[in-house]
MITI-906930 format. One record per residue (C-alpha): residue in three letters; x negated, y negated, z. Coordinates in steps of 0.02 Angstrom, whole numbers, padded with zeros to 5 digits, always signed. Last residue first. Example, Ala and Ser with C-alpha at 12.3 -4.5 7.8 and 13.67 -1.06 7.14 Angstrom:
REM MITI-906930
SER-00684+00053+00357
ALA-00615+00225+00390
REM end
This chain:
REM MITI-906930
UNK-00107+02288+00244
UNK+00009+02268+00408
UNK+00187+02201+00372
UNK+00223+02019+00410
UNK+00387+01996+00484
UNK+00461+01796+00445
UNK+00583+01759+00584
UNK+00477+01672+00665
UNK+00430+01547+00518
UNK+00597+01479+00525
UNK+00605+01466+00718
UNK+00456+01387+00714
UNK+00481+01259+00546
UNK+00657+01225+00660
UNK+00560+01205+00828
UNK+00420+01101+00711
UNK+00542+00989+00642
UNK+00634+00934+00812
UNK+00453+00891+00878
UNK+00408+00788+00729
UNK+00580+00698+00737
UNK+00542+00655+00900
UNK+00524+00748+01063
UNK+00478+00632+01245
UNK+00276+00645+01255
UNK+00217+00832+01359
UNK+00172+00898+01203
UNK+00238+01094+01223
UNK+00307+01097+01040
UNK+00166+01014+00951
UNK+00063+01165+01006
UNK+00171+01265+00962
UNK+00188+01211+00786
UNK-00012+01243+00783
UNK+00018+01405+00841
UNK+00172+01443+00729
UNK+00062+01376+00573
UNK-00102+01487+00643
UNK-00007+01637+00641
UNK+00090+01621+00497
UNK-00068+01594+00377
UNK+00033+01596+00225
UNK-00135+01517+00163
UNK-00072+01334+00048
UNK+00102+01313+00115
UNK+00101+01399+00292
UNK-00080+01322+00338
UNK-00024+01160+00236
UNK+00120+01133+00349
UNK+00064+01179+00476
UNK-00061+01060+00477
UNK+00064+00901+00425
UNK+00137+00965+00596
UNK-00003+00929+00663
UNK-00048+00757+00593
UNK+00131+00709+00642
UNK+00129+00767+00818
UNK-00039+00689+00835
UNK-00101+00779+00983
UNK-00287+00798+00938
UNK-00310+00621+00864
UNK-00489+00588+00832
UNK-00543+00779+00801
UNK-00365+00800+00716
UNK-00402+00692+00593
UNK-00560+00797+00522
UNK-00459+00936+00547
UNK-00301+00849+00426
UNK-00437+00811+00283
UNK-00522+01000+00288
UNK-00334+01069+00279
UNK-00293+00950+00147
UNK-00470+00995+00037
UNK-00414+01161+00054
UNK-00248+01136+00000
UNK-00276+01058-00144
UNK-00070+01108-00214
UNK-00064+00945-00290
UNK+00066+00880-00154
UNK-00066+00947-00019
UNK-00174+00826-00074
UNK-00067+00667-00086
UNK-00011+00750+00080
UNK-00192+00725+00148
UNK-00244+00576+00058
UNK-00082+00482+00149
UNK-00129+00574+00304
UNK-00316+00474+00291
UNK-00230+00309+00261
UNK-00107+00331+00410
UNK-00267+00337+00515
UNK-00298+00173+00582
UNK-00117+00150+00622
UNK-00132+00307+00720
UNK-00286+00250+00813
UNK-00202+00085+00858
UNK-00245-00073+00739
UNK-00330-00226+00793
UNK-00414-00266+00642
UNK-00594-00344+00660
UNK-00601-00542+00650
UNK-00767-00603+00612
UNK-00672-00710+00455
UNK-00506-00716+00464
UNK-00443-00883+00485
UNK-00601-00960+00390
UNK-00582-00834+00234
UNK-00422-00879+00234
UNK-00403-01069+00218
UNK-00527-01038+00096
UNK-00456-00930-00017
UNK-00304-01028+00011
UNK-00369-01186-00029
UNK-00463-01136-00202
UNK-00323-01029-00264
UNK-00193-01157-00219
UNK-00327-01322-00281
UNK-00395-01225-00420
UNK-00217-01184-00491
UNK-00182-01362-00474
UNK-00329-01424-00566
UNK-00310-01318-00714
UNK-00112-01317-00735
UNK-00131-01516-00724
UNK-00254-01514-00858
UNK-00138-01418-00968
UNK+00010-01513-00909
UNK-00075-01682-00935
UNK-00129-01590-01134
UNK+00060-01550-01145
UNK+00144-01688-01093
UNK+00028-01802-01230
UNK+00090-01692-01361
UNK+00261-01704-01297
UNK+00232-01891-01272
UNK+00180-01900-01470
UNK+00308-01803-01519
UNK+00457-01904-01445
UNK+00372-02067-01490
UNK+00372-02005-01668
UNK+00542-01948-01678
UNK+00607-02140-01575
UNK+00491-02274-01475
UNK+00529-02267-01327
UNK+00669-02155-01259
UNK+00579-02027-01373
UNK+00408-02053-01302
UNK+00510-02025-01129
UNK+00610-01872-01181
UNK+00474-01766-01257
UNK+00342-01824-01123
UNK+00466-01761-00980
UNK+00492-01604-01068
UNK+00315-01574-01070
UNK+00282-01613-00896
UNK+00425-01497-00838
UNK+00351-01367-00947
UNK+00201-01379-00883
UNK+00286-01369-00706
UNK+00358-01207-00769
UNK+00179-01155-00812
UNK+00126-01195-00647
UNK+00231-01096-00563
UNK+00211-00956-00657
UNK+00045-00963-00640
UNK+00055-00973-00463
UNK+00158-00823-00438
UNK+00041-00716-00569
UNK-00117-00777-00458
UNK-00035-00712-00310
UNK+00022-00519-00414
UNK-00158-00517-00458
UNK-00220-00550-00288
UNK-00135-00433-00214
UNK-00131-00280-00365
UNK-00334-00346-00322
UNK-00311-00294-00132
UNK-00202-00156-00144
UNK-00331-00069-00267
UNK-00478-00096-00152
UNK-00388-00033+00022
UNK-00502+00127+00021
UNK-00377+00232-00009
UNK-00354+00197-00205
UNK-00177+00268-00213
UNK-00123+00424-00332
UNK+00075+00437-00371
UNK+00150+00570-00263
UNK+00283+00658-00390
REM end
């Protein structure tokens, strides 16, 4: 099953951030326990059971405070450091690129049988893109899945067909979805 994506880019963004804050915590938790460790076998080098306890206690409050002001530092520097790289900078993706979000929606749909709001989806797309092998053939598939429309899947398979661009895997797909779909006879109702 198609799990369901935020499409807007929101959810990536704070599974991101959440997943970079988990790295540096972890981090600095281990260094923590470095710190503590460190405290524990100095104060006991020192001055014995009591020594040992005392520099684990005292470990543990530098690690605390050390967990604090280096987390700010990577969380504060980075932050930074990237807001100033790319800040006023637009994406430079291609069309397609720019659209991959808008097929994901589209087969998310189609994968819960919505065909109708796939087939809306995959038009809109297909204004920008009009010979997108793999928006059209995404078409067919929904015309053929969703309506049974045979005539407007093997036209729109056609149409991928005759692109003049060397034949990929889209191209291979729609001559077999074509000859498939061919053999179908409708009867007149």
């Amino acid at each position: 099953m198609v799990e369901p994506v935020n499409f807007n880019g929101k959810k990536q963004i704070k599974d991101a951030n959440a997943l970079r804050r988990g790295y540096s915590l972890s981090v600095l938790v281990g260094l923590a326990l470095f710190i503590c460790t460190g405290g524990l076998f100095i104060g006991f080098y020192l001055e014995g059971a009591l020594g040992a306890l005392l520099g684990f206690a005292a470990g543990l409050i530098l690690s605390f405070l050390a967990v604090y002001v280096f987390q700010f530092l990577i969380e504060g520097i980075s932050d930074n450091v990237g807001r100033i790289v790319f800040i006023g900078k637009k994406a430079n993706w291609t069309l397609h690129e720019g659209l991959q979000s808008d097929l994901q929606q589209i087969r998310y749909a189609k994968a819960n049988e919505r065909y109708g709001e796939a087939l809306t989806k995959v038009n809109q797309v297909l204004k920008k893109a009009p010979k997108w092998p793999e928006a059209l053939f995404l078409k067919a598939e929904i015309l053929w899945d969703g309506f049974e429309a045979l005539e407007d899947a093997k036209s729109t398979l056609r149409q991928i067909i005759t692109l003049p661009t060397p034949p990929d895997q889209y191209n291979t797909w729609a001559k077999e979805m074509y000859k498939k779909l061919s053999q179908i006879r409708r009867e007149p109702s």
